[in-house]
TORKOL-4160 file (C-alpha; in steps of 0.2 Angstrom, whole numbers, padded with zeros to 4 digits, m for minus):
246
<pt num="1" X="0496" Y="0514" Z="0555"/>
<pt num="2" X="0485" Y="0528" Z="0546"/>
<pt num="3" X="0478" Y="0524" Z="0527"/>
<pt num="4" X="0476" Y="0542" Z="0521"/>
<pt num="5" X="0465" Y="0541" Z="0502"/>
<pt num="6" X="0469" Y="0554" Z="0490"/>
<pt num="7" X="0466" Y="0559" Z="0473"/>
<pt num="8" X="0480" Y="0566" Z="0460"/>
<pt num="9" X="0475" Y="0575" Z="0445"/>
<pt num="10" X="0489" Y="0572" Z="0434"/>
<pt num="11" X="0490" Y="0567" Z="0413"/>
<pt num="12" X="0473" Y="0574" Z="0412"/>
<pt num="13" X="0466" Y="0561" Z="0424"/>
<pt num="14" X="0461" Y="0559" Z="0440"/>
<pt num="15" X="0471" Y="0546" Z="0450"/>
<pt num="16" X="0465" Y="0537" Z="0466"/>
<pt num="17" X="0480" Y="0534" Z="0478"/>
<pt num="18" X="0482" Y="0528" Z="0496"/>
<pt num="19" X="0496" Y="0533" Z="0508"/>
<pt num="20" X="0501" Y="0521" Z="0522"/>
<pt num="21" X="0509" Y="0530" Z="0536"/>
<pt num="22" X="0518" Y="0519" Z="0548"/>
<pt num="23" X="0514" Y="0521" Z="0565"/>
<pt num="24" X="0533" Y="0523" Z="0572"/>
<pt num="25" X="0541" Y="0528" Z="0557"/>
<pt num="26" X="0560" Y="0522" Z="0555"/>
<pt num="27" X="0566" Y="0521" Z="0539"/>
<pt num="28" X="0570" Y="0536" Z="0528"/>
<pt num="29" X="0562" Y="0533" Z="0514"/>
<pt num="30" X="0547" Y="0531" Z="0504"/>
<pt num="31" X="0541" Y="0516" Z="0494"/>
<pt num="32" X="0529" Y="0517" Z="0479"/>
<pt num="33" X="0520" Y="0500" Z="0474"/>
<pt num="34" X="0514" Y="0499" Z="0456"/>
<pt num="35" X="0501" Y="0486" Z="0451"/>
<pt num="36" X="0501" Y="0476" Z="0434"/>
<pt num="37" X="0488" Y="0477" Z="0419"/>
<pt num="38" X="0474" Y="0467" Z="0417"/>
<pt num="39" X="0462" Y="0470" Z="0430"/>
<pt num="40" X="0475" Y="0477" Z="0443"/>
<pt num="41" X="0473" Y="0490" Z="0453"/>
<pt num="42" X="0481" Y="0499" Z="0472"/>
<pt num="43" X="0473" Y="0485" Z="0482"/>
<pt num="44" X="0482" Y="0471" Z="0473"/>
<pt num="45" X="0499" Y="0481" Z="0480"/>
<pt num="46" X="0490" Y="0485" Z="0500"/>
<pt num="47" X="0495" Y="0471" Z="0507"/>
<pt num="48" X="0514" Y="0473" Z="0503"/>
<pt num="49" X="0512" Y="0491" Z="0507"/>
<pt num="50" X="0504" Y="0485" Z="0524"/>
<pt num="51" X="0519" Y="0476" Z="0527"/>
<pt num="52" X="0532" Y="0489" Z="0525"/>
<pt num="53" X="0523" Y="0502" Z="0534"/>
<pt num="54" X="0523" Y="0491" Z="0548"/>
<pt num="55" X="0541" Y="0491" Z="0547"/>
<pt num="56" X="0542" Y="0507" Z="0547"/>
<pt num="57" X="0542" Y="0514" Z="0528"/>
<pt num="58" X="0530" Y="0525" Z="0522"/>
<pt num="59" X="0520" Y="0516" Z="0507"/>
<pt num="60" X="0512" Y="0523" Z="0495"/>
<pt num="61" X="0500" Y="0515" Z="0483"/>
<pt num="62" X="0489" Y="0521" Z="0467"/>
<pt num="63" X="0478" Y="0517" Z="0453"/>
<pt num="64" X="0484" Y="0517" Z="0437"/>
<pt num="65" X="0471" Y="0527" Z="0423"/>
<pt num="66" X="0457" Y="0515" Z="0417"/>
<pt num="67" X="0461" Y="0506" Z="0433"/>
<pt num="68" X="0452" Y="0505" Z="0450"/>
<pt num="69" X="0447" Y="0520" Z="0453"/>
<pt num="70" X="0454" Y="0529" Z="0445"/>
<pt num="71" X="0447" Y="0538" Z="0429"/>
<pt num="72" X="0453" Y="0536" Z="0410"/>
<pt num="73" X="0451" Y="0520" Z="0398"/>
<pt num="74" X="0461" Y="0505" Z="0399"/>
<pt num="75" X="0464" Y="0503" Z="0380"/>
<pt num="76" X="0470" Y="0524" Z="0380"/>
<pt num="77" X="0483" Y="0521" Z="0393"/>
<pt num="78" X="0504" Y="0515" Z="0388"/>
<pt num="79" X="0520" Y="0513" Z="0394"/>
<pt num="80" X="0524" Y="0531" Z="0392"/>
<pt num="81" X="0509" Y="0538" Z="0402"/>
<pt num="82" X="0510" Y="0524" Z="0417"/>
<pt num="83" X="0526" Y="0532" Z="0420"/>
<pt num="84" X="0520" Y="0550" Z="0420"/>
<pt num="85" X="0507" Y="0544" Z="0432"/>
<pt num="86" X="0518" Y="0538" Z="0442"/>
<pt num="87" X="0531" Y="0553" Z="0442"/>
<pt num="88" X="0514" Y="0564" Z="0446"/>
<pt num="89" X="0509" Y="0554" Z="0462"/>
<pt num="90" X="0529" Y="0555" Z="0467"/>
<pt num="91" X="0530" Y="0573" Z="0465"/>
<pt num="92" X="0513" Y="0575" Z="0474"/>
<pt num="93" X="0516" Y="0564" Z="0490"/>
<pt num="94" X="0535" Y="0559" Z="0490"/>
<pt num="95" X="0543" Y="0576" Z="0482"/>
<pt num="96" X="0558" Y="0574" Z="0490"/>
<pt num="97" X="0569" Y="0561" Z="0498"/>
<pt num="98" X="0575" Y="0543" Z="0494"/>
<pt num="99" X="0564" Y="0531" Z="0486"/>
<pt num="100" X="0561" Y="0512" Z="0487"/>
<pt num="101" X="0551" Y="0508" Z="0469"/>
<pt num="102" X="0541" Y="0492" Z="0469"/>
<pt num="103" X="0533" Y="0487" Z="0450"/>
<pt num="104" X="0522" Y="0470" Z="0448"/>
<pt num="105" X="0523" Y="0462" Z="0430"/>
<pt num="106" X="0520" Y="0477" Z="0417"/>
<pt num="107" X="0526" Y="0490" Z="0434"/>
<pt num="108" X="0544" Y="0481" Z="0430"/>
<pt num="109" X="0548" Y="0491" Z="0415"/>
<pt num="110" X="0536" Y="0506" Z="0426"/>
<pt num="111" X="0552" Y="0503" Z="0438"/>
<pt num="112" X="0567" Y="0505" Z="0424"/>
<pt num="113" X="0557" Y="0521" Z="0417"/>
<pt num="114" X="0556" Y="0531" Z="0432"/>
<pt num="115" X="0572" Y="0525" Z="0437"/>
<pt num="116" X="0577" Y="0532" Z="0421"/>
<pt num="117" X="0572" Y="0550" Z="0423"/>
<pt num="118" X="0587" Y="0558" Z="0433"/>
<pt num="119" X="0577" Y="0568" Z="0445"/>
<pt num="120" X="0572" Y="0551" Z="0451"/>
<pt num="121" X="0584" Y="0539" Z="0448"/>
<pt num="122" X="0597" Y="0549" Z="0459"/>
<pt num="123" X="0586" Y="0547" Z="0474"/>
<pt num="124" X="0581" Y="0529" Z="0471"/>
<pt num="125" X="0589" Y="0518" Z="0484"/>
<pt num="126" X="0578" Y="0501" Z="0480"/>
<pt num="127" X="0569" Y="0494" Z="0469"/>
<pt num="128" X="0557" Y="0478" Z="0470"/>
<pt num="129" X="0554" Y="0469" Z="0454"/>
<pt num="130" X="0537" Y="0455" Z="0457"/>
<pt num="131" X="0536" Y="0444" Z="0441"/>
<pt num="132" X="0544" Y="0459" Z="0430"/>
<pt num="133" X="0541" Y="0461" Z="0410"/>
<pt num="134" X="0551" Y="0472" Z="0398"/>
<pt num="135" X="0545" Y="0480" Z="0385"/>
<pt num="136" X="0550" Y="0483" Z="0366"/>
<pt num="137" X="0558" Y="0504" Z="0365"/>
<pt num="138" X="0545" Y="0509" Z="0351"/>
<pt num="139" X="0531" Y="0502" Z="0362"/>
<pt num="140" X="0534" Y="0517" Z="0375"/>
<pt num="141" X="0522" Y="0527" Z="0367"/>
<pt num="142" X="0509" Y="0516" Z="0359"/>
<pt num="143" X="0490" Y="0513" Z="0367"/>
<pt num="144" X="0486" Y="0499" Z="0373"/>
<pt num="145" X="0472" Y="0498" Z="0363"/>
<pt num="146" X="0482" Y="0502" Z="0346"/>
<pt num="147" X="0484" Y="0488" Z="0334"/>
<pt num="148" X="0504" Y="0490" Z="0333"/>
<pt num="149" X="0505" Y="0487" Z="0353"/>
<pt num="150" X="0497" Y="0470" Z="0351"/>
<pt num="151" X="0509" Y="0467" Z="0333"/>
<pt num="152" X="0523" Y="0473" Z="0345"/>
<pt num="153" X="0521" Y="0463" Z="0357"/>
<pt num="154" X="0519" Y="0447" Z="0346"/>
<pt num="155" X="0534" Y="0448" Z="0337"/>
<pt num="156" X="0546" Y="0435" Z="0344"/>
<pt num="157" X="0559" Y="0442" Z="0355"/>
<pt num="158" X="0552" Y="0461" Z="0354"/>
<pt num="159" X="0556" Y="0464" Z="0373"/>
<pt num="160" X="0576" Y="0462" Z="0369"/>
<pt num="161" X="0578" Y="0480" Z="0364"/>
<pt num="162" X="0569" Y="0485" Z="0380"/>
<pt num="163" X="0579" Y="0501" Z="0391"/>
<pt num="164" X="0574" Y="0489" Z="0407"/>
<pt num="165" X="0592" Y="0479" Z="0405"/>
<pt num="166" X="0604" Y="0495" Z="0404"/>
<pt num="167" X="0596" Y="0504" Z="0416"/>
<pt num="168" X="0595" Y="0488" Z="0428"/>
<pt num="169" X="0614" Y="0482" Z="0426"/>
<pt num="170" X="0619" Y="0502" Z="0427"/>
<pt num="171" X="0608" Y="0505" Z="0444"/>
<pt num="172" X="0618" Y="0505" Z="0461"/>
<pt num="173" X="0606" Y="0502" Z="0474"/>
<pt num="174" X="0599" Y="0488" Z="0482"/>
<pt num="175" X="0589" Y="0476" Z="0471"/>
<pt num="176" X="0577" Y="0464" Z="0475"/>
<pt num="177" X="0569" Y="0451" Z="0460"/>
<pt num="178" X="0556" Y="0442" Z="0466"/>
<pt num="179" X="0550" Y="0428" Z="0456"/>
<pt num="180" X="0534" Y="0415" Z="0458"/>
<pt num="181" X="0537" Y="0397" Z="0455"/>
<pt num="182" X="0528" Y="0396" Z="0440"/>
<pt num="183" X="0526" Y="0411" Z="0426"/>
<pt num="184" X="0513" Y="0405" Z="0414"/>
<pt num="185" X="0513" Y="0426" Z="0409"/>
<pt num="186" X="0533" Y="0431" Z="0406"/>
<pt num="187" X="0542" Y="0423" Z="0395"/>
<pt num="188" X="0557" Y="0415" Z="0402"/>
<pt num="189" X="0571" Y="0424" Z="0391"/>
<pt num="190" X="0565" Y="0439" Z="0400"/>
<pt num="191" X="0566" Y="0434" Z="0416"/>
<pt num="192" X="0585" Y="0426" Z="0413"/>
<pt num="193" X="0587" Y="0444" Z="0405"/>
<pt num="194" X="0583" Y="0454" Z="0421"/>
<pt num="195" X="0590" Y="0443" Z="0432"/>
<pt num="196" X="0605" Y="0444" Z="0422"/>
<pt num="197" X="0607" Y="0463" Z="0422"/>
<pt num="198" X="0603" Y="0465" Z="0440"/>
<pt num="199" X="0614" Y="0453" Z="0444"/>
<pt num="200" X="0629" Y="0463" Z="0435"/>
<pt num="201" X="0625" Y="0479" Z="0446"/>
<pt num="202" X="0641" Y="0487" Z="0451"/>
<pt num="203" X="0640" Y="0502" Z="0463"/>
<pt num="204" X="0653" Y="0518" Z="0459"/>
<pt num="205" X="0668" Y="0510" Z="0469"/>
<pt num="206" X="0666" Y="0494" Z="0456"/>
<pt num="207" X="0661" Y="0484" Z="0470"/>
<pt num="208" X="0644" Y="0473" Z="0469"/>
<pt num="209" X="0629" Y="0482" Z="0472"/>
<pt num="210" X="0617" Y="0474" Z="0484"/>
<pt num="211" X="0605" Y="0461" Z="0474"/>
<pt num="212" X="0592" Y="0446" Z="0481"/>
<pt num="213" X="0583" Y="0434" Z="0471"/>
<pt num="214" X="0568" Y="0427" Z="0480"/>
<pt num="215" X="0559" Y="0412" Z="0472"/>
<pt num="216" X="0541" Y="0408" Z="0481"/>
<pt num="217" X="0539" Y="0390" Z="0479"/>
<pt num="218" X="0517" Y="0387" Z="0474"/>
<pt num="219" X="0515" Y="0405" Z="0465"/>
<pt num="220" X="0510" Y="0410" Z="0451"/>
<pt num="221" X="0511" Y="0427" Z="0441"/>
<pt num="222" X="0497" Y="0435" Z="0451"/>
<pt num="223" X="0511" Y="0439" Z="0465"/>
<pt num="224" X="0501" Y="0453" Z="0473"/>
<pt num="225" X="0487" Y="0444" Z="0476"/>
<pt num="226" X="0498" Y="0427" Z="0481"/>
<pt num="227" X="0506" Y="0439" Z="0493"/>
<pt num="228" X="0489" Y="0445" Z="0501"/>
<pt num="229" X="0484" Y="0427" Z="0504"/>
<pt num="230" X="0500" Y="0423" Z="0514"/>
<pt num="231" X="0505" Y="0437" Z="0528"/>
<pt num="232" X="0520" Y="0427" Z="0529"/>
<pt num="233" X="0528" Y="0427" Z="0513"/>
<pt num="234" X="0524" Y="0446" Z="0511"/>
<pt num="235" X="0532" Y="0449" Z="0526"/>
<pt num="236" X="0547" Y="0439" Z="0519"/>
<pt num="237" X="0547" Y="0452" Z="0505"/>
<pt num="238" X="0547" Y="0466" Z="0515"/>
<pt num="239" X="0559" Y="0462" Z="0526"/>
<pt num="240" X="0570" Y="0461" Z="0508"/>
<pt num="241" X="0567" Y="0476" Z="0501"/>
<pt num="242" X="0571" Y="0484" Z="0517"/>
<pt num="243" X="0585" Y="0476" Z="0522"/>
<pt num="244" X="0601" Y="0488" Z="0526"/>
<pt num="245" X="0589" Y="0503" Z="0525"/>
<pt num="246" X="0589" Y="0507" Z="0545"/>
């Protein structure tokens, strides 16, 4: 497989990406991995990316602003503008064609807000949820660094007016949730919550969309990195993303 590094100028800042490119490529799509907060960042999401490029699927990975490599602030970044990053990198290195969408921790709600926008959502064919949060509607637009993100988040049970659950429960594709044994980060109600939306899938015809619930017994909320450590559990992931996708 090749590792092609790029650099996309998008949301006035400069984004550092990398593109797997499978060897013997076999599946028809492309897969977009999105790191968590914190001090994430693409390499967290290589290792899975490895993975499904070995399989055949182009991968693509990228540094959020104020992350990596990327430029920006941390504290200047939000919901809102992680999503336009991420629609920028799409739009530069997967413009057309189906779409496998992988979000770690924050990347969950990343997940339901490009899934949202209807240029995208029509061609997303899976999606991969690692340790996923929701996030409260009004905190869409709000800095990190802003007081009212922090007061937001704090408030008991803020996540339930989150567009993660209606878009999830209304999605038609394949999904795949996959969970650590232990979550010392994401509250429990919002795991249950996404777990139940995705779980209520129906496709067009009414019948059950495809849905997989992986638990990886020993891990912890750092699932990118617990994956990295252990080739054969992120193989094990892989391998459930892209099943039925020949």
């Amino acid at each position: 497989m090749d590792f092609v590094e790029s650099t996309v100028e998008a949301d006035g800042e400069r984004l550092s990406c990398t593109v797997v490119e499978p060897s013997a490529p076999a599946r028809p799509l492309t897969a977009l991995l999105m790191h968590g907060a914190g001090s994430g960042d693409r390499h967290r999401c290589l290792p899975l990316a490895r993975e499904l490029a070995s399989a055949g699927c182009r991968a693509v990975v990228f540094d959020f602003a104020g992350h990596g490599a990327s430029s920006g602030t941390l504290g200047e970044l939000s919901l809102a503008r992680r999503a336009r990053q991420a629609r920028a990198v799409l739009e530069r290195h997967a413009p057309a064609g189906p779409l496998l969408l992988v979000g770690f921790s924050m990347s969950g709600q990343t997940v339901a807000d490009l899934v949202r926008m209807p240029e995208l959502g029509v061609r997303t064919r899976v999606i991969g949820l690692c340790a996923p949060a929701a996030y409260a509607r009004e905190a869409g637009e709000l800095p990190f660094a802003a007081p009212e993100f922090t007061n937001t988040l704090r408030t008991e049970g803020s996540w339930r007016s989150s567009t993660a659950f209606e878009t999830f429960a209304e999605f038609g594709g394949r999904a795949v949730l996959v969970l650590p044994e232990t979550d010392g980060v994401i509250p429990a109600g919002v795991t249950h919550a996404l777990d139940a939306a995705l779980g209520s899938q129906r496709l067009a015809s009414g019948a059950p969309a495809s849905y997989a619930r992986l638990v990886l017994p020993g891990a912890d909320h750092l699932l990118g990195r617990w994956l990295g450590e252990r080739p054969e559990e992120c193989a094990r992931v892989a391998a459930a993303l892209l099943a039925g996708t020949d």
